[in-house]
C-alpha positions, -999 to +999 in steps of 0.1 A: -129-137+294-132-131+259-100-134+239-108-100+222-108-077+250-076-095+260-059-087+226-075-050+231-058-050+268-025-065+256-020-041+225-031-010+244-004-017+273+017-021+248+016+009+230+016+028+264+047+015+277+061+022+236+051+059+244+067+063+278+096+044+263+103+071+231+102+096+262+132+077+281+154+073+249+152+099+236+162+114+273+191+092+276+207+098+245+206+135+246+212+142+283+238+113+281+256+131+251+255+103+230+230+121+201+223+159+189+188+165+186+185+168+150+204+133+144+179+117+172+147+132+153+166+125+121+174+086+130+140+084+148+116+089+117+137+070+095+134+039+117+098+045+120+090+050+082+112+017+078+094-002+102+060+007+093+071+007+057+077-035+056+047-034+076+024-021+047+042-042+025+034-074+045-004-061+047-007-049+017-020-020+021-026+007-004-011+044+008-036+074+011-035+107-012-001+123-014-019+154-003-026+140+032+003+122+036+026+156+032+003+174+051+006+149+083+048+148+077+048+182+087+028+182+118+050+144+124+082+162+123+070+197+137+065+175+170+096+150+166+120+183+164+102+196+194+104+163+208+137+160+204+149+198+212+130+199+246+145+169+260+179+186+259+166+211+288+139+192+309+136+161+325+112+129+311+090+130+335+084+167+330+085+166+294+057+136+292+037+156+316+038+190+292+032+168+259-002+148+270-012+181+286-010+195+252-024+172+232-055+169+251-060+204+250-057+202+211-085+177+207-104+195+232-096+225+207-110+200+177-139+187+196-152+225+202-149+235+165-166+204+154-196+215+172-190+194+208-204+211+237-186+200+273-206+198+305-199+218+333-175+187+350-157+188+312-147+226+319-144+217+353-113+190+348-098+219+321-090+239+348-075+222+370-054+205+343-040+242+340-039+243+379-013+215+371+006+234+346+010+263+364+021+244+395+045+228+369+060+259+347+055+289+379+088+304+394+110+287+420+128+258+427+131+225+403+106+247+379+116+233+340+132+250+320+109+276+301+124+271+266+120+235+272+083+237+288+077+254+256+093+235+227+074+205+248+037+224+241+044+229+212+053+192+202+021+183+216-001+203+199+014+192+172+011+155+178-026+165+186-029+179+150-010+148+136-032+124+157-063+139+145-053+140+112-048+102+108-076+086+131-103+093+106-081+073+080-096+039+068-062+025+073-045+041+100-010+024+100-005+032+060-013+067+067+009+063+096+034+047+073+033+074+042+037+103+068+067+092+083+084+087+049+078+120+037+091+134+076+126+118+068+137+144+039+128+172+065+148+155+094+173+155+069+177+196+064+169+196+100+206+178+105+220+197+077+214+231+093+229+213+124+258+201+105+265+239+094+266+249+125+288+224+137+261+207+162+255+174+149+268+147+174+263+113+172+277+076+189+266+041+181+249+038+214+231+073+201+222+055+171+209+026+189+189+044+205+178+066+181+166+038+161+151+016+186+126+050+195+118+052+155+113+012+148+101+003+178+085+023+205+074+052+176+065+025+141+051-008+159+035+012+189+018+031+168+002+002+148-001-010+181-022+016+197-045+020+166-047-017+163-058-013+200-085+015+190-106-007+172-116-023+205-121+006+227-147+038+230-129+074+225-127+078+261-116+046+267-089+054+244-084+088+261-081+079+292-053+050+287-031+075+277-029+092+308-012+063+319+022+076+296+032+105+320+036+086+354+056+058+331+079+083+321+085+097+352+088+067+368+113+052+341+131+087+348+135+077+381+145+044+377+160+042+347+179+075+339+189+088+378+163+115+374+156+131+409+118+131+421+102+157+426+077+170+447+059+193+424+060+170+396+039+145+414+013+173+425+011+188+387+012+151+378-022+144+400-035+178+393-032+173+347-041+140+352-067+142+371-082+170+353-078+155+320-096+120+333-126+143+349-129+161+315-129+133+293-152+115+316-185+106+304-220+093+323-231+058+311-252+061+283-246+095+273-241+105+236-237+137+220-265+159+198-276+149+166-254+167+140-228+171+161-192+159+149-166+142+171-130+151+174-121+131+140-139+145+121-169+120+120-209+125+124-218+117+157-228+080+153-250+055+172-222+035+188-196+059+204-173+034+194-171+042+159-156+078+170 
């Protein structure tokens, strides 16, 4: 085997189990008491904007317009608070479930606006994605929390904006760096109106963790996974990260005491499997001339370069 794909393999695992992992910290230190949400998110994009920060200094890189960089800090934190806020009400598992969900729906959103025009088995995997989330979110027993199922959506669409925002960016991880920089002043008022409120709450184990999702499973996995990007198509790419949702449930479950649930792994099959049947494509197909993929680029020869 080539050692490329290998590296492509390795990295892309990687950031996977970096994803799943930001679910399950940030679960156990609010459900375990040990952080408020606003210090989590607060302590989280600091870590990441220090760990990506060295990184761009070891590279070298040179940091994209201002403009940009504010612009993706506030999709970056609208998600982190979201993040962060919903997994005070509903399970990891759940709340992985809810976020991919929405962020594939947002670059579906993208992908229509730039002109893309899905097949009848695209539309077909849409709907029963929403099957899932309406098995998911209807009334009855174990049903999440609706504030939660919410703040959740929301996150993900706004980690769909944020995504889309920096994929088209010649160097991903300095964009990646520059936004989380800018995110850490609004974290900051974030745990100021916290503070005045008397919510903040925060341990050393909190901290720890808090820091270890910013540095680690939120900074390197990122440069991971757009490190990984380079060497795989945009469904490729698509369909790996379905692969975060039944990691986080099943960390949940082994990791935090988080009970299973029948209906989670039905929604689970139902979203998942919708969202691999949309984003599926035949061999050899490519979209109409003119046409402009999710990121913003002209429809090119090699699908790769999407």
């Amino acid at each position: 085997m080539h050692p490329e794909p290998v590296r492509t393999a390795g990295l892309a695992a990687a950031a996977m189990v970096a994803f799943a992992a930001n679910s399950l910290l940030c679960r156990g230190a609010l459900d375990g008491g040990h952080a408020d949400a606003a210090s989590f998110t607060t302590l989280r994009l600091a870590g990441g904007a220090l760990a990506l920060g060295l990184l761009v200094r070891w590279r070298g890189s040179a940091p994209p317009p201002a403009r940009f960089a504010w612009g993706s800090a506030l999709a970056l934190f609208a998600y982190a608070i979201g993040f962060s806020l919903a997994y005070r009400r509903i399970p990891a598992g759940t709340g992985a479930l809810l976020l991919f969900a929405a962020v594939q729906l947002t670059m579906v959103g993208a992908g229509l606006r730039a002109g893309e025009r899905p097949r009848p088995l695209e539309w077909a995997g849409h709907a029963l994605s929403l099957a899932g989330l309406v098995v998911l979110t209807r009334p009855g027993l174990a049903r999440p929390d609706p504030v939660g199922a919410l703040l959740m959506l929301g996150a993900g669409a706004a980690w769909g904006v944020y995504s889309l925002r920096g994929r088209g960016r010649p160097d991903a991880v300095a964009a990646n760096a520059a936004s989380f920089a800018r995110s850490v002043p609004l974290g900051l008022g974030a745990s100021a109106i916290a503070l005045s409120f008397g919510a903040l709450k925060l341990d050393l184990v909190g901290m720890g963790l808090a820091l270890g999702s910013g540095a680690i499973a939120s900074g390197l996995g990122y440069a991971a996974w757009y490190a990984a990007l380079r060497g795989l198509t945009a469904t490729r790419a698509a369909l790996v990260q379905l692969s975060v949702p039944p990691l986080a449930a099943l960390g949940g479950i082994l990791l935090l005491g988080e009970a299973f649930s029948p209906r989670l792994l039905v929604a689970g099959a139902l979203i998942l499997g919708g969202i691999a049947l949309a984003v599926r494509r035949h061999r050899g197909e490519s979209r109409p001339p003119g046409t402009r993929c999710a990121c913003g680029h002209a429809a090119a020869a090699r699908r790769r370069e999407c």
